[in-house]
C-alpha positions as CSV (number, residue, x, y, z in Angstrom):
1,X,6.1,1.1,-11.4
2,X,3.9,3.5,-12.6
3,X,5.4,6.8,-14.2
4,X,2.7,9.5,-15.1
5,X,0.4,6.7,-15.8
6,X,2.7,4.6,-17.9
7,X,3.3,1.2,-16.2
8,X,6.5,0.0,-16.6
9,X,6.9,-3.5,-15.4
10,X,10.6,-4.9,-13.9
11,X,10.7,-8.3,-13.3
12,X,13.0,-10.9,-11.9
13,X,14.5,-13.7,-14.1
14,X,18.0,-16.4,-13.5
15,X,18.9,-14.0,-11.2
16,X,18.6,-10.8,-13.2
17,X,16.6,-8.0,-13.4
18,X,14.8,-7.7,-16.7
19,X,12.8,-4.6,-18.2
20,X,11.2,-5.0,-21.8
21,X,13.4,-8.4,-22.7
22,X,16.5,-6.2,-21.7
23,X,18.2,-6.9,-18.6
24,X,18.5,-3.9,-16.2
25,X,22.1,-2.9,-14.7
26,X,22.2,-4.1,-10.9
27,X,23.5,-1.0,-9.8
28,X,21.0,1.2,-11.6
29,X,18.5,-1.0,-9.9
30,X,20.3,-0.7,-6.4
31,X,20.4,2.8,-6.8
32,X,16.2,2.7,-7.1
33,X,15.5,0.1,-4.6
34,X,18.0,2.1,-2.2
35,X,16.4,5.5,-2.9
36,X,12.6,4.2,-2.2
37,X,13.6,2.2,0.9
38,X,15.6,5.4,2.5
39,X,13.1,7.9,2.1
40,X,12.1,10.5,4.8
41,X,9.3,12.9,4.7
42,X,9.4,16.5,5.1
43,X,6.2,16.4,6.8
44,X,3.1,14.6,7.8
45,X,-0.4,15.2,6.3
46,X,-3.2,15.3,8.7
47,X,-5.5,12.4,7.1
48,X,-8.8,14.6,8.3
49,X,-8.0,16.6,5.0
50,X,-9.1,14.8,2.1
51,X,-5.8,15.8,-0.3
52,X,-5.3,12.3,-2.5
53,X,-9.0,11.0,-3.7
54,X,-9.7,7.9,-6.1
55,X,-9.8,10.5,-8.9
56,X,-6.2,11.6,-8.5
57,X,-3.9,10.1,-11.0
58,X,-1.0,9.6,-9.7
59,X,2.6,11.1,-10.8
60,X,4.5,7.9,-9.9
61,X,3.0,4.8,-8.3
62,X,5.3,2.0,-7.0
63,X,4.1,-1.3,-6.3
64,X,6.8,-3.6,-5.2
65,X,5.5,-7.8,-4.7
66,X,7.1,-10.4,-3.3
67,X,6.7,-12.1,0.8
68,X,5.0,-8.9,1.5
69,X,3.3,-6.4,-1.1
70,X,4.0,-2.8,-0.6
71,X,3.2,0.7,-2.1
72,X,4.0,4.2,-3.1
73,X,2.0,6.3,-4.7
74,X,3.2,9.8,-5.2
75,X,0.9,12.5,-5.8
76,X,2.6,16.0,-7.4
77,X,0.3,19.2,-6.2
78,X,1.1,22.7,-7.2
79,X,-0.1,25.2,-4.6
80,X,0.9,29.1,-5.0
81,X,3.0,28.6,-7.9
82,X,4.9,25.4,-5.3
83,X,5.1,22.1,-6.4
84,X,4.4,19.5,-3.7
85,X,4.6,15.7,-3.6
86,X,2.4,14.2,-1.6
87,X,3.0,10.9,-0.4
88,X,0.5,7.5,0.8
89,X,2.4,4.6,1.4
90,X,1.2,1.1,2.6
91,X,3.7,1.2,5.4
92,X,2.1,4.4,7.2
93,X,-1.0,5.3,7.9
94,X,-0.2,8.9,7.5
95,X,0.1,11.2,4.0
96,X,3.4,12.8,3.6
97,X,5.1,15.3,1.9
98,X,8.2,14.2,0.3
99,X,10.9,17.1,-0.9
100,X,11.0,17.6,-4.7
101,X,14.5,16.1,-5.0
102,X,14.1,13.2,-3.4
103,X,11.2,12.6,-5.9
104,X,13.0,14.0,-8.9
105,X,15.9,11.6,-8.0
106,X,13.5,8.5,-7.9
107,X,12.2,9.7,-11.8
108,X,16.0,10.3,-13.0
109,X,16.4,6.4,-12.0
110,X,13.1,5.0,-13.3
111,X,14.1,6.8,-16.7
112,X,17.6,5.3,-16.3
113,X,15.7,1.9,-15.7
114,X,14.0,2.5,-18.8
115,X,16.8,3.6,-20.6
């Protein structure tokens, strides 16, 4: 996980979650993994506009490995004094725009990751 370009790194060890040599609650985890695997999109982005470049830097980045490697990367835009979260994901081919809660909730349970 990537929050505001700090990299925080979980990994899995005997069976437990471990951030920083500290293990991580299961449920705080469950929470996270429940929260990025349920997500829904307010809208879709048509890809012809070019919205995320290489230059962005991201708000939160997600990288989760395992069988299959997958990605969020979560872009936060302000447009007429509106703050938008714009969405690439290795599952769609399509940008999205995700509603502000949804990412606020993800960053309440990285920090409570993090503790």
């Amino acid at each position: 996980i990537k929050l505001q370009n700090k990299l925080i790194q979980i990994k899995k060890s005997n069976n437990k979650w471990i951030y920083n040599n500290k293990n991580i609650k299961e449920k705080i985890l469950d929470e996270f993994l429940d929260e990025i695997n349920n997500l829904q999109c307010e809208s879709y982005i048509d890809n012809s506009k070019d919205i995320i470049s290489q230059n962005n830097k991201y708000y939160i980045e997600i990288f989760v490995r395992g069988n299959k490697d997958y990605t969020l990367k979560l872009l936060k835009k302000k447009e007429d004094n509106e703050v938008k979260y714009i969405g690439k994901s290795s599952l769609v081919s399509d940008k999205f725009i995700l509603p502000s809660y949804k990412v606020e909730r993800i960053n309440q349970l990285i920090k409570k990751i993090v503790g």
